[in-house]
Structure formats: structure tokens, C-alpha cells
N, C-alpha and C positions, 0 to 999 in steps of 0.2 A: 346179797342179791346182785346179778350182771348188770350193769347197765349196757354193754354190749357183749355179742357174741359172734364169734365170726363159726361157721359150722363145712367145711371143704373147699374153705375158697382157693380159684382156681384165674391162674391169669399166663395166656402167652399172649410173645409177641412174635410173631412169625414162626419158628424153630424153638426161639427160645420161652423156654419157663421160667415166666418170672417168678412164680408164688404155684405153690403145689400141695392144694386138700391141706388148706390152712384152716386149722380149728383151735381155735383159746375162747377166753372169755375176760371179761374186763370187771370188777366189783366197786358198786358205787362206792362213791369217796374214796378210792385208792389211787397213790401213782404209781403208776406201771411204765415200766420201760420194756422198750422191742432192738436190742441190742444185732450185730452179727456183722459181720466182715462186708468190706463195700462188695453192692451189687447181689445180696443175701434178697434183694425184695423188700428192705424194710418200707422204705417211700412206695413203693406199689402199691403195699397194704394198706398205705395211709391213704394214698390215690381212691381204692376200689373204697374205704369206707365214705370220705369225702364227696365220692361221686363222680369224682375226675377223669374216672374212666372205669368203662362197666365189667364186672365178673363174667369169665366165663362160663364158671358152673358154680355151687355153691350159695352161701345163705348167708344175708348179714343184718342181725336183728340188735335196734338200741330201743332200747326201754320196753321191748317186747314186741315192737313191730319192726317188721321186714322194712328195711331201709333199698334194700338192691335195687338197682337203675334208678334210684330216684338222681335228678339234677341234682346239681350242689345246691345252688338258693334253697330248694326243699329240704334239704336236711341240715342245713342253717336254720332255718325257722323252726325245726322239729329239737335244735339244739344241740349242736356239734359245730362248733368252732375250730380254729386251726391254723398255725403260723406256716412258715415254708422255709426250707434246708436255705435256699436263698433270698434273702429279705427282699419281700414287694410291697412298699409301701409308697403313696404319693408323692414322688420325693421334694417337687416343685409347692404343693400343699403344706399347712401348717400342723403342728401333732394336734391340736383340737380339730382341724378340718379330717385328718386322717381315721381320729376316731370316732367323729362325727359319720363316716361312712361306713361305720361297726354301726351305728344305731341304726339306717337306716331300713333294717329290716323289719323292726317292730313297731315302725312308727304306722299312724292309721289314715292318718290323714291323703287324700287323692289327689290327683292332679290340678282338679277345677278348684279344691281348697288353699292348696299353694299356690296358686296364678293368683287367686281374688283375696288370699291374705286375710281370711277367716276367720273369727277368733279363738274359733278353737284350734285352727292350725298354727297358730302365734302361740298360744297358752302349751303345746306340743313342744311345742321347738322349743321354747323355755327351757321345760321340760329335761328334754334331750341335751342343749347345752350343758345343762346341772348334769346330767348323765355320765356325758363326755368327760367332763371336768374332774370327778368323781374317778373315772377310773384312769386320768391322765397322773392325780392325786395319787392313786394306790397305787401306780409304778415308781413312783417319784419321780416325773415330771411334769407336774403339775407350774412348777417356775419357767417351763418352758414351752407353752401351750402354743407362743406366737412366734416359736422357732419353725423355718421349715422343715421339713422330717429330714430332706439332702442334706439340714447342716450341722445334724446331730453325731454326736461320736458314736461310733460303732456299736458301745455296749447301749444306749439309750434305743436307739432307731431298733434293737431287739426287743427292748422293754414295750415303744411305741409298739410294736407289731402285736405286741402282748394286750396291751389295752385296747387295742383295735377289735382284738379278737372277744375279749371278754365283754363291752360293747353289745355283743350280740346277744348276750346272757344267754351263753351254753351252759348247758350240762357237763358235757363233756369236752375239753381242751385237750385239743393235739398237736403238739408241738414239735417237730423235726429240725433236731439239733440245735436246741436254742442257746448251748453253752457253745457253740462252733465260732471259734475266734476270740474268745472272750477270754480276758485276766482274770489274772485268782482273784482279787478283789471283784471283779464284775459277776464272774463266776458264783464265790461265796452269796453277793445279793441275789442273783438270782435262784440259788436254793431258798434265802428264805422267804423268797417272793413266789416259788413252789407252796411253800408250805403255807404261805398266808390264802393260796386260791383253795388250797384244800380246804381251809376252816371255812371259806365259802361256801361250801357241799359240793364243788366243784371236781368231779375226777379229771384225773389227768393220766393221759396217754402220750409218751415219749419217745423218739429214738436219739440216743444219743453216744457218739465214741469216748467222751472221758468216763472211763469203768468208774474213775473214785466220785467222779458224780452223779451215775448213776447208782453204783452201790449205798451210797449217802442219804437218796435221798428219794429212792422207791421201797415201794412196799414188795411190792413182784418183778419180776424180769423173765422178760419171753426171747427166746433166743433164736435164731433163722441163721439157715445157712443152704446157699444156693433154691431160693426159693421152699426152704422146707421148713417147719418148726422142729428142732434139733431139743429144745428144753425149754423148762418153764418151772419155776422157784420162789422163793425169797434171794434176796443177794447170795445170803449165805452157804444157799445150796445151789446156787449158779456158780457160786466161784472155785466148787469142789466137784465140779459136774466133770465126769471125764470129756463128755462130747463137748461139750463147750471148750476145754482146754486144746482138745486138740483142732475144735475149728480157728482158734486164735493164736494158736501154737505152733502147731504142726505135729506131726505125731512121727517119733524115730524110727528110722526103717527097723533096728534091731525089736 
């Protein structure tokens, strides 16, 4: 079964086309990669399902309901999370304040309960810190809760953005280049910290340029080139796909 589907989606920007009668589909609990040459669209697509910016024309359905033009917050709540190609996180804030602001969309409690300190809005926030802590724990760093997120090393403040996102208790994770920059050691953890949010029931949607990590460590692979879906596979049959090779390659005049 899909948990998303995108059905001709369709994005410019002035002239240019960024995404062109884009249609795939996403299967719960799989990771999926969206692979293709910079400037292929692949962040757009993530944009248009996110919310970030609206479809031109086109249909994009998670869990079976049309999600298109909704806000971001709305499809946060509806459950789709999602990291960013360049880490934004609080940098001046600590990693539990940072993923303390992943909780903050599930929580129930209103304005006049937080001002007057409630008990149930006490008994909440409890709650939420155990939350926080919990998924600061399942990145591993959990020892660094009371570090500020600006003074974490490169591969953490990606994990941090990780737990932020999971926080929200999405469905679906989408993650844009989350091995970008990262050592083979940081790299290797975070495959199997891939694999650990799948056992959560969590799909995961990716784009990322190390092929050996994306071949490793998806189930499918969706391929883009200049705005178009070019193929769509297992690894196996992405890495023998003619079109793929030569949007990566080049193709000899002879």
C-alpha cells in the first residue's frame, strides 16, 4: 500500500521547469531514494510535498488524502516530517530545547494553560521532556542534551535534526542529503539509524548523491533528470538502467 503518491506534478519557476508531470508512488515502510544530477528538481519535489511551495498543476495524496496547498504546520500534524540539504537548527538553543520544538505540535495544552501553569499542562510538559529525551537517546545523543546544537560536530547536529524531526511522530521522513558532508564512520551510523526508524513503521523518503549509500540502504530508487522522472527500481535495476547511466555519465557521441 502507498503512503504517498504524487500523480503529474508540475512546478515552474518563471521559464524554467523545475518538476515536469511528476508521478511515482512511495510504499509504506520502505526507504526510497529520489536520486539525479544537481538541479534535476529533486528539493522541489520535496518542497511541493512539504508545503513549501504550491503545485502548479497536479495531485499529491499521503495516506489517501490530498495534501496539495496545504501549509507546512498542516501536514506536519497530518505526518510528514523532514530535515533540509542545509541543517536549520537552533543553533544558540540546547539539542533537548531543539527537539523539544519537534514536540511542539502535538502537544494540547493552550495559551491560558501555559501562562497559569495548569496541572495538566505541567503533567504534559513532563510528558514531552521524557519525549524529547527518548528520541535525543535513539540518535545517540542523548549525553549531550545540554550541549548547544552550534557546538555539536557536524555528524551530530544531523542526527539532532533527525530527532527533531522524528519529535513530530511522522509517518513519513524526508530527509535531503542527510549523508552530505559526513565520514564513512558517521555515514555507516547513519545507515543504521535508517534502518532502526524503519523498524519504527516509519517510511523514509531520501535524496541523496553517495550512490553506495543510497544503493545500501533503499529499497526503491526514483530517478529525475531536468525536472522529469527518468526511472524508477530496486538499486539493482537503477544501476543497469540505460537512462540513468547516461543522465550520470554522459552518453558518446559515437
Amino acid at each position: 500500500m502507498q503512503i504517498l503518491s504524487l500523480s503529474s506534478l508540475t512546478k515552474t519557476f518563471g521559464g524554467l521547469v523545475a518538476v515536469a508531470g511528476v508521478s511515482c508512488g512511495v510504499d509504506r515502510g520502505a526507504v526510497v531514494g529520489l536520486i539525479g544530477p544537481n538541479g534535476a528538481g529533486k528539493t522541489t519535489v520535496f518542497n511541493l510535498i512539504t508545503g513549501s511551495i504550491k503545485p502548479d498543476d497536479g495531485h499529491i495524496f499521503f495516506s489517501g488524502h490530498s495534501i496539495r496547498g496545504l501549509r507546512p504546520h498542516r501536514i506536519v500534524k497530518l505526518g510528514i516530517a523532514r530535515t533540509f540539504q542545509t541543517i536549520r537548527l537552533f543553533q544558540g538553543l540546547s539539542a533537548l530545547e531543539n527537539v523539544l520544538s519537534g514536540c511542539h505540535c502535538r502537544m494540547r495544552s493552550g495559551l491560558v494553560a501555559s501562562l497559569l501553569r495548569l496541572p495538566g499542562q505541567r503533567r504534559e510538559e513532563r510528558l514531552v521532556i521524557d519525549r524529547a529525551m527518548g528520541e535525543l537517546e535513539f540518535v545517540g545523543l542523548a549525553n549531550l542534551w545540554r550541549a548547544t546544537a552550534g557546538s555539536l560536530a557536524y555528524g551530530d547536529q544531523r542526527r539532532l535534526e533527525i530527532a527533531r524531526a522524528l519529535a513530530t511522530e511522522p509517518k513519513l521522513l524526508i530527509l535531503d542529503e542527510p549523508a552530505g558532508g559526513m565520514n564513512e564512520q558517521e555515514t555507516y551510523e547513519l545507515r543504521q539509524l535508517i534502518e532502526a526508524i524503519r523498524k519504527r513503521d516509519i517510511t523514509v523518503l531520501l535524496i541523496e548523491h553517495d550512490m553506495g549509500f543510497v544503493m545500501s540502504v533503499c529499497d526503491r530508487v526514483l530517478v529525475m533528470e531536468n525536472g522529469i522522472l527518468i526511472a524508477q527500481g530496486t538499486p539493482q535495476e537503477i544501476q543497469t538502467n540505460p537512462k540513468v547511466i547516461e543522465a550520470y555519465l554522459g552518453l558518446d557521441d559515437d
